[in-house]
Backbone as CSV, one residue per row, in Angstrom:
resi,resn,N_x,N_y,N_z,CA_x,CA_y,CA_z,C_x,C_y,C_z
1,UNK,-23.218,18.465,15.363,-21.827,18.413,14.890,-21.781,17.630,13.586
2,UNK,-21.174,18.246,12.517,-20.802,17.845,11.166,-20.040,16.462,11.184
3,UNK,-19.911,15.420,10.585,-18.630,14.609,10.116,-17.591,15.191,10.245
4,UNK,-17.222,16.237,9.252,-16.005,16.899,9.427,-15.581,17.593,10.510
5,UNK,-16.493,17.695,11.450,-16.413,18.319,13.142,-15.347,16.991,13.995
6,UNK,-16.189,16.119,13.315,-15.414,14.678,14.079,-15.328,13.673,13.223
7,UNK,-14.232,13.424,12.422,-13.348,12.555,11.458,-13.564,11.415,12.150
8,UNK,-13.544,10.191,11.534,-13.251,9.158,12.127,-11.861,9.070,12.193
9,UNK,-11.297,7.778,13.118,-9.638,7.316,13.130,-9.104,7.159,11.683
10,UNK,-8.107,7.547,11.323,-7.213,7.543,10.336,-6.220,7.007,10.536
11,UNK,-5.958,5.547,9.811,-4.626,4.801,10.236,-3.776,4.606,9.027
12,UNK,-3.080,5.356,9.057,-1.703,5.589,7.896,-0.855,4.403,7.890
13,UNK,0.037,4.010,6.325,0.424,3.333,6.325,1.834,3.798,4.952
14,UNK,2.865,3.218,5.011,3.993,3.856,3.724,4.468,2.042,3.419
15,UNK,4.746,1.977,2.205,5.380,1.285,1.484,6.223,1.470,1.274
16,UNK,7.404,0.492,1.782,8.656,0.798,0.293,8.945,-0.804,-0.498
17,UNK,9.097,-0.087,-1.475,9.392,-0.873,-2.441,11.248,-1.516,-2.372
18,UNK,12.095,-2.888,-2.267,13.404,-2.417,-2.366,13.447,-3.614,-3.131
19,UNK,14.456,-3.001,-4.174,15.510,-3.985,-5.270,15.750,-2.597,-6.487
20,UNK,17.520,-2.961,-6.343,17.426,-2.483,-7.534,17.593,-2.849,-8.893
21,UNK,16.635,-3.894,-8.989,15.745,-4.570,-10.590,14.826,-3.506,-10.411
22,UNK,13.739,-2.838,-9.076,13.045,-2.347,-9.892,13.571,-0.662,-10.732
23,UNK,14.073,-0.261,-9.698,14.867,0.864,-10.623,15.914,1.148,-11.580
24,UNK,15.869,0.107,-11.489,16.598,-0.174,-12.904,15.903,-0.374,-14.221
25,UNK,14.298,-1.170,-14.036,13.767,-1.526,-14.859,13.361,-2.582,-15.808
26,UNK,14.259,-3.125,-14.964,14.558,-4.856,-15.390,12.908,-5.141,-15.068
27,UNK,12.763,-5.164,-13.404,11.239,-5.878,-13.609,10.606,-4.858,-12.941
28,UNK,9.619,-4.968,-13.311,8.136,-4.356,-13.029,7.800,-4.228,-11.852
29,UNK,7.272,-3.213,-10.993,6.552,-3.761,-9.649,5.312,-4.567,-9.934
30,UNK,4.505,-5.413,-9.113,3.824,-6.086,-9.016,2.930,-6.008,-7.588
31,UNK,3.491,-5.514,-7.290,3.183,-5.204,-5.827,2.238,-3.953,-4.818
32,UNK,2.818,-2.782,-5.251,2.161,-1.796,-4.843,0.505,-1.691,-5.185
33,UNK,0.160,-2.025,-6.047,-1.507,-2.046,-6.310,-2.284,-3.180,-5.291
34,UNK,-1.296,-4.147,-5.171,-2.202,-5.222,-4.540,-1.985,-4.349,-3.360
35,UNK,-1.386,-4.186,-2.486,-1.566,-3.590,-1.571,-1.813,-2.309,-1.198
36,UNK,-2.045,-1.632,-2.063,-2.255,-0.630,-1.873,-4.266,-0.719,-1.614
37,UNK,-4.646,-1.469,-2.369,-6.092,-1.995,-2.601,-6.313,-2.869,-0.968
38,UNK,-5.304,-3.586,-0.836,-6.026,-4.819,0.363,-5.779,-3.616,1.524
39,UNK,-5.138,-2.533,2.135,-4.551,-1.870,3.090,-6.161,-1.430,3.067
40,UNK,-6.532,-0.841,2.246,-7.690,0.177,1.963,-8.894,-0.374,2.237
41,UNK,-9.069,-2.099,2.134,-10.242,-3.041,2.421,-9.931,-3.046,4.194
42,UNK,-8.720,-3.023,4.838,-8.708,-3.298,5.920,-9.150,-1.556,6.437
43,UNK,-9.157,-0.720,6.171,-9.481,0.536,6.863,-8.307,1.286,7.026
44,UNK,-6.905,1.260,6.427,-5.719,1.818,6.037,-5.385,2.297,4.720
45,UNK,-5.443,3.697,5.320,-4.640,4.816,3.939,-3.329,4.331,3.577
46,UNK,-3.168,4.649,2.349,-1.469,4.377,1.781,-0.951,5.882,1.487
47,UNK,-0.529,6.361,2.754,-0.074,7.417,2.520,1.031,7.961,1.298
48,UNK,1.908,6.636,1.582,3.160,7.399,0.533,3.673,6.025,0.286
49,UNK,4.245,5.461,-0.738,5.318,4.259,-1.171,6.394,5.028,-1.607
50,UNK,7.448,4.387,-1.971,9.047,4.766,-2.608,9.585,3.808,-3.007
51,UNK,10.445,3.485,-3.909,11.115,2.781,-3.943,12.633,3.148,-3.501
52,UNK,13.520,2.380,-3.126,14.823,1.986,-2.595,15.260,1.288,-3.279
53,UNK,16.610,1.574,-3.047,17.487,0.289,-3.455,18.392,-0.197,-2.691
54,UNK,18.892,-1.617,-2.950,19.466,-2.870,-1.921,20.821,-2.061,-1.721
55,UNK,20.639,-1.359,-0.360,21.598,-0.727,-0.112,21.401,-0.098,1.252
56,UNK,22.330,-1.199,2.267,21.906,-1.041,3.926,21.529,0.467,4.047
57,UNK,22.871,1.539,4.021,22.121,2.460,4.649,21.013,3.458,4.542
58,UNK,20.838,3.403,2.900,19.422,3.474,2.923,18.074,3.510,3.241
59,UNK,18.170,1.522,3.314,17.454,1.021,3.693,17.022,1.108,5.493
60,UNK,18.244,1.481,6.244,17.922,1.628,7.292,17.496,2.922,7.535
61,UNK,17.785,4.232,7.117,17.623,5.521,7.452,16.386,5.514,6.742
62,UNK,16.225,5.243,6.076,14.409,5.038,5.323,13.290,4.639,6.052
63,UNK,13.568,2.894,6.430,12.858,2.467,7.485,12.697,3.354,8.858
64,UNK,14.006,3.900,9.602,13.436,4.523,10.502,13.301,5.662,10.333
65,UNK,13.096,6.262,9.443,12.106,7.727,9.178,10.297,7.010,8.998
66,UNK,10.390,6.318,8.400,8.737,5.987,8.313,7.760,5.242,9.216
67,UNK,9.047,4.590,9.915,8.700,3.892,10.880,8.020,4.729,12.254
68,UNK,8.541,5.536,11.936,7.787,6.628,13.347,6.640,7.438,12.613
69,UNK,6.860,7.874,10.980,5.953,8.751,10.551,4.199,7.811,10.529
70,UNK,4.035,6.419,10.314,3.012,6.057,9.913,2.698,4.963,10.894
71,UNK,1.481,4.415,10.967,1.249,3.711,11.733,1.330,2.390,11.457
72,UNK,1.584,1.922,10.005,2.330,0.945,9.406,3.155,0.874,8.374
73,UNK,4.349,0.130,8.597,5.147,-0.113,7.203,5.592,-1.544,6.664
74,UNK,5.243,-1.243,5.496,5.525,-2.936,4.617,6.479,-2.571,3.820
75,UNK,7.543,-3.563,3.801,8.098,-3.296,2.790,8.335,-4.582,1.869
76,UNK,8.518,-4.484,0.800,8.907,-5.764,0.106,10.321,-5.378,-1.312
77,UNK,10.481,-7.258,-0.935,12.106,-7.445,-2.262,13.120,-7.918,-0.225
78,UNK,13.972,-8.583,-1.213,15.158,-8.512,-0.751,15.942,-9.683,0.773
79,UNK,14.795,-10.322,0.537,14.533,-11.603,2.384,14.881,-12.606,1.471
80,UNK,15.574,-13.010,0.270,15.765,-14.044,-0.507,17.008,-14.792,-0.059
81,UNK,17.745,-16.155,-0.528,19.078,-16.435,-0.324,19.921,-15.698,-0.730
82,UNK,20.288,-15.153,-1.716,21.577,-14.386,-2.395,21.892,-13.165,-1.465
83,UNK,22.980,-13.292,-2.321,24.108,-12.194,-1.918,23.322,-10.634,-1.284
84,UNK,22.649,-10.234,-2.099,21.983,-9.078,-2.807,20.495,-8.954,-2.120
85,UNK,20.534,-9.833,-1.114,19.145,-10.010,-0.210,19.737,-9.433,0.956
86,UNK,19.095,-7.967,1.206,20.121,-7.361,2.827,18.938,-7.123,3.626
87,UNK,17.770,-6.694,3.667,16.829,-6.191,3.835,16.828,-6.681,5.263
88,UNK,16.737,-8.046,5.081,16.628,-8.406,6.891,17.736,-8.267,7.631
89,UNK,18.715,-7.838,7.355,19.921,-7.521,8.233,19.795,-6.361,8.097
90,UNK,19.254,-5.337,7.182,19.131,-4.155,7.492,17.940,-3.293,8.766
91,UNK,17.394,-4.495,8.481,16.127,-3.904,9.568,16.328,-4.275,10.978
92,UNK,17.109,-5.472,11.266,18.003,-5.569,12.303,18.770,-4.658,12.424
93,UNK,19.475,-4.058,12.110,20.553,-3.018,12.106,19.535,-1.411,12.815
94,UNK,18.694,-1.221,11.709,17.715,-0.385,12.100,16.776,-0.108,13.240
95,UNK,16.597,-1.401,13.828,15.822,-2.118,14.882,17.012,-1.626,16.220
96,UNK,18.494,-2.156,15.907,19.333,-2.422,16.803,19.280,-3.352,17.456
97,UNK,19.016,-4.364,16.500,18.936,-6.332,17.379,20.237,-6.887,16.606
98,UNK,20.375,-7.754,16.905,20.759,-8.983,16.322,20.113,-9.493,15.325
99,UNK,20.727,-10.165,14.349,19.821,-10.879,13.332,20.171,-12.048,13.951
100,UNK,19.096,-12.998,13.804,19.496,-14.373,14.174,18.633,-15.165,13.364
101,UNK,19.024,-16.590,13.657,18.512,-17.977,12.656,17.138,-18.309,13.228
102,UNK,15.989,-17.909,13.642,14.855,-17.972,13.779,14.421,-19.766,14.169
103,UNK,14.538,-19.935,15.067,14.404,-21.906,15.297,12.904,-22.476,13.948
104,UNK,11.854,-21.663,14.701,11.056,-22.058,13.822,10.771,-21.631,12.096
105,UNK,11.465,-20.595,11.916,11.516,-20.416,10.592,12.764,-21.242,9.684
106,UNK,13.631,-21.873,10.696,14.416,-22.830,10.063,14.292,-24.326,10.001
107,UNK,12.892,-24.323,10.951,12.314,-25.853,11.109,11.397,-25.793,9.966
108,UNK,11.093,-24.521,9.553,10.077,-24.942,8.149,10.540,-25.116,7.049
109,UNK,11.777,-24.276,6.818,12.388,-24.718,5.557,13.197,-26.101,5.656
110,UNK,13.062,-26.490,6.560,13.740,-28.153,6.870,12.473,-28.934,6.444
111,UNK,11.566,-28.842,6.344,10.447,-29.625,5.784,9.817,-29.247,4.445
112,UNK,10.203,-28.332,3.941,10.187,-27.582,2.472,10.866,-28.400,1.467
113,UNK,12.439,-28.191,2.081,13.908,-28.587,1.234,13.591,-30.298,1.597
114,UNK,14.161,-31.155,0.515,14.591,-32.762,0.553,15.726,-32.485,2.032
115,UNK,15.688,-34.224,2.605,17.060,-33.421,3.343,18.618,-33.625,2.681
116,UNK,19.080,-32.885,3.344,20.516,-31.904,3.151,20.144,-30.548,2.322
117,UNK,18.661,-30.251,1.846,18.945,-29.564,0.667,18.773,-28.133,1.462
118,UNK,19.205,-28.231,2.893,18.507,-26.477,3.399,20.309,-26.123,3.705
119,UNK,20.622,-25.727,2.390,22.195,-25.328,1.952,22.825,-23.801,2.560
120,UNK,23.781,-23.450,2.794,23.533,-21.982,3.540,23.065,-20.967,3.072
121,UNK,22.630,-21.196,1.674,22.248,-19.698,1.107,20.702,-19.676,1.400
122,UNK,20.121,-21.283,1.475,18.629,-21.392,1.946,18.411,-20.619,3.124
123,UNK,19.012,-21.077,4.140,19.263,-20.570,5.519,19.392,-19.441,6.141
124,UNK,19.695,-18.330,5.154,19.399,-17.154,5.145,18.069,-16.675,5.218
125,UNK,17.473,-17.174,4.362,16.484,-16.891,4.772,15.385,-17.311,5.918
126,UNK,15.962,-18.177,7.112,15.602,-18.374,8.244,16.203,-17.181,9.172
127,UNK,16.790,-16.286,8.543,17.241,-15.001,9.575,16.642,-13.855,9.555
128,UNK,16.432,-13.228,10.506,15.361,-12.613,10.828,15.765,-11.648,12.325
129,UNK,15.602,-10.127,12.480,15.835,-9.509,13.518,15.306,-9.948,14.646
130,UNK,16.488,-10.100,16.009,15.791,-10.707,17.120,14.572,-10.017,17.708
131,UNK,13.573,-10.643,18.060,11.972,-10.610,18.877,11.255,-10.133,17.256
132,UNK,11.545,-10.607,16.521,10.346,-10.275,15.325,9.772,-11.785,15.219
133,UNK,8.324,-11.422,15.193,7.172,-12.569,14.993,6.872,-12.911,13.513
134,UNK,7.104,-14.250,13.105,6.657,-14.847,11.699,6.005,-14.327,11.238
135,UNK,5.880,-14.142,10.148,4.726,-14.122,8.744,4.478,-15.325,8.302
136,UNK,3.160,-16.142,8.387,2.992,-17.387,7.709,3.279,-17.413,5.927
137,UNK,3.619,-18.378,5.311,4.382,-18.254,4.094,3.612,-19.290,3.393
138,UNK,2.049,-19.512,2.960,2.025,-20.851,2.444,2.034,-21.912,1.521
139,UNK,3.041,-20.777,0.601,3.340,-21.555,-0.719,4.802,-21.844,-0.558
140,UNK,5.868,-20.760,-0.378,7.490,-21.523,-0.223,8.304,-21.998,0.799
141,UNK,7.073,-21.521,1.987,6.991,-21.706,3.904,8.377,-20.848,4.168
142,UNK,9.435,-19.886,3.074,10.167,-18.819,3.621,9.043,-17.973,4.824
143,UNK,9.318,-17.673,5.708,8.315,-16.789,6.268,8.637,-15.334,5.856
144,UNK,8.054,-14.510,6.021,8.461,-12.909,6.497,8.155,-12.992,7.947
145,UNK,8.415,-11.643,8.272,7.975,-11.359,9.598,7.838,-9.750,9.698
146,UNK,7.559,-9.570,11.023,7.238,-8.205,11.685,8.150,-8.390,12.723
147,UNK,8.119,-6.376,13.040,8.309,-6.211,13.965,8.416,-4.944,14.362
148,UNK,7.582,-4.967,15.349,6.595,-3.518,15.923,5.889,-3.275,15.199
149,UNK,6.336,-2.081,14.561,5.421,-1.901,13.380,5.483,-1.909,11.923
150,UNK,6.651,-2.624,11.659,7.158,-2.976,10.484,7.025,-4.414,9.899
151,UNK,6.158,-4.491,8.392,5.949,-5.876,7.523,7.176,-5.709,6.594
152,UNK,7.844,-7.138,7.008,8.822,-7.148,5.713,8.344,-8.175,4.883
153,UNK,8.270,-8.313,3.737,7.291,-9.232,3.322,8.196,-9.603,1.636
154,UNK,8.545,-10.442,0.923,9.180,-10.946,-0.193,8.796,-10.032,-1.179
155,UNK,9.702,-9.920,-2.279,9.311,-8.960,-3.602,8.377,-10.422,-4.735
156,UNK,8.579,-11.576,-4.100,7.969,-12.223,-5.535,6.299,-12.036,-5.258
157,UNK,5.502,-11.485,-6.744,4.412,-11.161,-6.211,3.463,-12.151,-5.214
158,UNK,3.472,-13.484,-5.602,2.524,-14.787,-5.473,2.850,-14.881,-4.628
159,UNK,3.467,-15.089,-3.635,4.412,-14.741,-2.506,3.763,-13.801,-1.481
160,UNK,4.330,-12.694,-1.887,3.250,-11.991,-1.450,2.502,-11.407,-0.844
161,UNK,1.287,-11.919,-2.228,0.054,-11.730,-1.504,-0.515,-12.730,-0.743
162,UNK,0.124,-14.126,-0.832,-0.300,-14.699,0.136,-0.014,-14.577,1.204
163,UNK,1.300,-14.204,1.687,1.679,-14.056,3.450,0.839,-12.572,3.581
164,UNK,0.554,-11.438,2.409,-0.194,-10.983,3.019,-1.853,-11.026,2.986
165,UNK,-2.284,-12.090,2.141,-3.466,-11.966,2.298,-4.009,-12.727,3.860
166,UNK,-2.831,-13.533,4.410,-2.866,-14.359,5.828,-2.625,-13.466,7.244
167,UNK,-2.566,-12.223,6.310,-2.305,-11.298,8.290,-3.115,-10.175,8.084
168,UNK,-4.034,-9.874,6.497,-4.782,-8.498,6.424,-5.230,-8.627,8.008
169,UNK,-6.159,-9.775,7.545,-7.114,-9.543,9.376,-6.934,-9.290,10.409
170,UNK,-5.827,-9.457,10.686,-5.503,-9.243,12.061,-4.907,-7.789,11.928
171,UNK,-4.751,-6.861,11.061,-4.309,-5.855,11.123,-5.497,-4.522,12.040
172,UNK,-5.216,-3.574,12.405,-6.199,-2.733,13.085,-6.504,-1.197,12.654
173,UNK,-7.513,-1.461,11.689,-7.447,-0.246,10.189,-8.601,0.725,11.191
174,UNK,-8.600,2.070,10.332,-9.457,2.460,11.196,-10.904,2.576,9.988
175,UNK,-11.671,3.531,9.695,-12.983,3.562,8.637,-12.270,3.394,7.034
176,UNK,-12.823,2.647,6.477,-12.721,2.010,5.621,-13.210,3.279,4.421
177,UNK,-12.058,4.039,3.077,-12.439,4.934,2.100,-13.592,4.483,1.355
178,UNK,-14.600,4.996,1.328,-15.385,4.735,-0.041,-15.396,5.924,-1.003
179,UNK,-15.706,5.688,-2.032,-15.823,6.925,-3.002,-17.029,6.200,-4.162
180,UNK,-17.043,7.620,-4.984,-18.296,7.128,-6.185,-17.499,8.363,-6.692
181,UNK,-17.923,7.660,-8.709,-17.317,8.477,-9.552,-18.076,9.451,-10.162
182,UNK,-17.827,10.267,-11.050,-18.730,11.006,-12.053,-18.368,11.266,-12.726
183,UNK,-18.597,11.058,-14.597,-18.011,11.092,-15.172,-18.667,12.151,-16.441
184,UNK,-18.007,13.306,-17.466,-18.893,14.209,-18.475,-17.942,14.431,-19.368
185,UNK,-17.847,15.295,-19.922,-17.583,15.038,-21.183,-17.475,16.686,-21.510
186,UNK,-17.148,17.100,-20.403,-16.406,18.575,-20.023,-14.901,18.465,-20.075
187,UNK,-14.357,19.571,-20.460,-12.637,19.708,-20.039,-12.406,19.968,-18.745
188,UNK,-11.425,19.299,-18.204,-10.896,19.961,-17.078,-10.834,21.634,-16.626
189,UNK,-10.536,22.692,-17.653,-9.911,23.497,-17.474,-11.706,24.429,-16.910
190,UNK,-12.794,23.882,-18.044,-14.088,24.263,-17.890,-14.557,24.097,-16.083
191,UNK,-14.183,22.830,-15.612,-14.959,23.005,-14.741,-13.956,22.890,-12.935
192,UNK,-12.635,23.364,-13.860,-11.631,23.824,-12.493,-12.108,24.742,-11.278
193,UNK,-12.731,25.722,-11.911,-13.378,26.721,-10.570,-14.172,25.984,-9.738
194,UNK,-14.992,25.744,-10.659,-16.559,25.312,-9.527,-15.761,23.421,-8.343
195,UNK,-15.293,22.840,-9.562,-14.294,21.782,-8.809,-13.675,22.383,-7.122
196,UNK,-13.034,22.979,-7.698,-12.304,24.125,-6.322,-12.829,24.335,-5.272
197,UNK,-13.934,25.197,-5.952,-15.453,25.449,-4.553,-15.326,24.573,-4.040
198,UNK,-15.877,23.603,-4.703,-16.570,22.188,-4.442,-15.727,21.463,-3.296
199,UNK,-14.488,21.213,-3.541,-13.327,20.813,-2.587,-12.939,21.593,-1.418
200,UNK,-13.619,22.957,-1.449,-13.497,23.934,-0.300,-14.581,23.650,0.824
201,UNK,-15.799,23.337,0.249,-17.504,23.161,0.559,-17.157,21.827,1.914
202,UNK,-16.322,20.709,0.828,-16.441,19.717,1.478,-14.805,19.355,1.056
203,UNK,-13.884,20.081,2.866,-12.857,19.521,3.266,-12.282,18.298,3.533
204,UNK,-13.290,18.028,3.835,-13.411,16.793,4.795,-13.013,15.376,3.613
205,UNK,-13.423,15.471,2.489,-13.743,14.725,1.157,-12.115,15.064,1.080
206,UNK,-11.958,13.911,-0.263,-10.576,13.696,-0.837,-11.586,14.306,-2.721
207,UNK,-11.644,14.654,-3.526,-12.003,14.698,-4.580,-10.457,15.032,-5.763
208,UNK,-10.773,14.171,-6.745,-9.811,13.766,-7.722,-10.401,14.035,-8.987
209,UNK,-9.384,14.564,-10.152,-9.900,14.557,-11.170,-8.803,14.182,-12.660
210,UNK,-9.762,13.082,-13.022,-9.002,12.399,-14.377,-9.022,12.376,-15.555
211,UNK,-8.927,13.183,-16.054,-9.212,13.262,-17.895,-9.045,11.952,-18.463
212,UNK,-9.622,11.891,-19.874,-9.559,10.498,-20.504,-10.260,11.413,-21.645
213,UNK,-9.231,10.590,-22.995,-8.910,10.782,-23.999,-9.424,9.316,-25.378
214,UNK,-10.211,9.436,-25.863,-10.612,8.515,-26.839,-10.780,8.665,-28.175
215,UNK,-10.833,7.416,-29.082,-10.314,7.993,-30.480,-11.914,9.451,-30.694
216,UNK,-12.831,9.290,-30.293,-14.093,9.907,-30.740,-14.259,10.889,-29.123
217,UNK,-14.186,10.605,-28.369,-14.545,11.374,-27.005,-13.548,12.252,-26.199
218,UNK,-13.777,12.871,-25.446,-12.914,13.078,-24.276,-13.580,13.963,-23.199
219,UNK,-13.175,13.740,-21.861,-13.678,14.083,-20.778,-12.995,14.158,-19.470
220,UNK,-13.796,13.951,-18.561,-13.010,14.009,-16.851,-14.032,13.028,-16.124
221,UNK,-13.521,11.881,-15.499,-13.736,11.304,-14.589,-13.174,12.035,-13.058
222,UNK,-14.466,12.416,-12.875,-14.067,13.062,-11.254,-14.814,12.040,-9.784
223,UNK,-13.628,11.695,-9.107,-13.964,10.803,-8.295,-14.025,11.532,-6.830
224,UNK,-14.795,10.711,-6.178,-14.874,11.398,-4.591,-15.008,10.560,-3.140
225,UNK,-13.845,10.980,-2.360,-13.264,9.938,-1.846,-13.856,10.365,-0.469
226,UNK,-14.365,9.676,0.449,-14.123,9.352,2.382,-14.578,8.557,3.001
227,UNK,-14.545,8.694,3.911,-15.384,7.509,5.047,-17.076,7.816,5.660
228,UNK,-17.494,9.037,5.043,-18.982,8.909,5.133,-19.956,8.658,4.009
229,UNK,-20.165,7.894,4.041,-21.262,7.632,2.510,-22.386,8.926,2.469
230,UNK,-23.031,9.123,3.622,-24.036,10.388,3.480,-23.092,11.884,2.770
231,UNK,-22.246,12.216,3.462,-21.380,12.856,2.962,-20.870,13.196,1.597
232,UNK,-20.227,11.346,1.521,-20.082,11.730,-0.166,-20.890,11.795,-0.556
233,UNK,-22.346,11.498,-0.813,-23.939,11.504,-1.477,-24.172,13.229,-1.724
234,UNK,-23.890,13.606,-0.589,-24.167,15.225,-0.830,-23.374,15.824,-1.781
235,UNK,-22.215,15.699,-1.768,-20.978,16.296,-2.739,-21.165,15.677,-3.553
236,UNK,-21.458,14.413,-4.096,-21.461,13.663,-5.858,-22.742,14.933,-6.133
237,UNK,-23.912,14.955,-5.299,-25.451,15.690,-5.897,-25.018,17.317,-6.328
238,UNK,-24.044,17.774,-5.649,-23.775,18.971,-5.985,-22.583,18.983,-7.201
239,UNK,-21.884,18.368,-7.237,-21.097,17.419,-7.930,-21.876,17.914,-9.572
240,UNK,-23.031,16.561,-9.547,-23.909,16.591,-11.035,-24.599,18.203,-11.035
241,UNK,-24.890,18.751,-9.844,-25.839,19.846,-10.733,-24.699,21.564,-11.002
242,UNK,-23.340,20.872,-10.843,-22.337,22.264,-11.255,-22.373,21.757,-12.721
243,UNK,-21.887,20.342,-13.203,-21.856,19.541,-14.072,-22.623,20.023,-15.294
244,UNK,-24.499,19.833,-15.032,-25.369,20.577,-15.705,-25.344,21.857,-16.012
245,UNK,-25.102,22.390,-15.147,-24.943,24.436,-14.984,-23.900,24.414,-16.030
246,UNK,-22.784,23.617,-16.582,-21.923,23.910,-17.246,-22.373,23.233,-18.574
247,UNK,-23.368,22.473,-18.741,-23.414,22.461,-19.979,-23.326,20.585,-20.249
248,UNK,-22.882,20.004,-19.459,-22.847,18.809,-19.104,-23.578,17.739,-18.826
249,UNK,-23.171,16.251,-19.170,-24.225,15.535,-18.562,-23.562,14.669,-17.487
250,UNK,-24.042,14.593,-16.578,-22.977,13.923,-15.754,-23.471,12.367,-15.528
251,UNK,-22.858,11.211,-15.465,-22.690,10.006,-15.402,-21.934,9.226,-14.333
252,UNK,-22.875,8.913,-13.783,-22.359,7.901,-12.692,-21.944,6.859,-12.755
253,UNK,-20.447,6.503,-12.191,-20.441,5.062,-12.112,-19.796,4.046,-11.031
254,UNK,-19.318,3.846,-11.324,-18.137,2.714,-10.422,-16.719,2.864,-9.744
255,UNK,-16.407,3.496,-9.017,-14.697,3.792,-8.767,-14.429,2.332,-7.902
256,UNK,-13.087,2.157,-8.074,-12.923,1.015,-7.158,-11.492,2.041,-6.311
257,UNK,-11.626,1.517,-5.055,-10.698,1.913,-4.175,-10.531,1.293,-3.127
């Protein structure tokens, strides 16, 4: 029996992105790459991200569409003090709990803030949908949290990645993507057919292809993505010798994923 006879586990995962600074354009995401990269170290695909905007029902009919489609969802933005921070009352809403003042997520920002300084807009952010478990926080000790299968996690990047670089591990990914690149100095359009084959040959493979444009060069970085290294080894080798047949030199290098 082939690899592709028997796939390993595939554990899906969707992002959303919510604020609307980012669609607006005001600020930048910061976010989706880091995680999209650490999901992928733990053995989780990033199936799909979106962005949203701070806008309950949205935010709730969003969450529970993805919430059943993937086997995890993070979302980040919007667990802040202000007005314009709904996210955790939306996912309560979505959930169908209660939001409530979290004892221990309000005992940490009591040791954060000077005292008197945990003011009511601080305090918000000790609220949190009832039976959702902390996210450790260890730079502003705001926590995030979970629940079931949902990460709500802050839009500030530094932020983060630290509450999430503190729960990758414990997450339960299934085979971890590897890929290897190849890179010539062919057009796309030249080596679309045999590409095609190639992606027919080996289903099982994710294969991608990227042109790149320089003041003196231009070419296609074609990358090749799965969870069997023997596998991909065979498809990069057939890979370089369509490459040659066309006239090409093909060059190996580095993909990061």
């Amino acid at each position: 029996m082939s690899p592709a006879d028997n796939p390993p586990q595939t554990v899906t995962a969707c992002v959303l992105i919510i604020g609307n600074e980012i669609l607006s354009g005001r600020t930048q995401d910061a976010n989706l790459a880091f995680l999209a990269k650490g999901l992928n170290e733990a053995g989780i695909r990033l199936r799909e991200a979106r962005v949203i905007p701070d806008d309950a029902d949205v935010i709730i009919s969003t969450v529970n569409e993805v919430r059943r489609a993937f086997d995890y969802v993070f979302t980040t933005g919007g667990i802040g003090p202000t007005h314009d921070d709904i996210t955790s009352a939306s996912i309560a809403e979505a959930f169908a709990v209660p939001l409530i003042v979290h004892p221990e997520a309000k005992r940490l920002l009591e040791t954060h803030y000077p005292p008197g300084g945990l003011n009511e807009a601080r305090l918000r952010m000790a609220q949190v949908p009832d039976g959702a478990v902390l996210l450790p926080n260890p730079i502003s000790r705001a926590p995030g949290f979970r629940i079931d299968n949902v990460f709500v996690l802050p839009g500030v990047p530094q932020i983060m990645q630290a509450i999430f670089s503190e729960l990758k591990h414990k997450l339960q990914g299934g085979a971890a993507l590897l890929s290897r690149s190849v890179s010539c100095s062919l057009a796309e359009g030249t080596i679309a057919k045999e590409l095609g084959e190639l992606q027919t040959r080996f289903a099982d493979l994710e294969i991608g292809s990227y042109p790149y444009f320089r003041r003196s060069d231009f070419g296609v970085t074609l990358v090749i993505r799965g969870t069997e290294r023997e596998r991909i080894g065979a498809a990069v080798e057939e890979l370089k010798a369509i490459i040659r047949a066309l006239g090409g030199d093909p060059q190996e290098g580095l993909a990061e994923d």
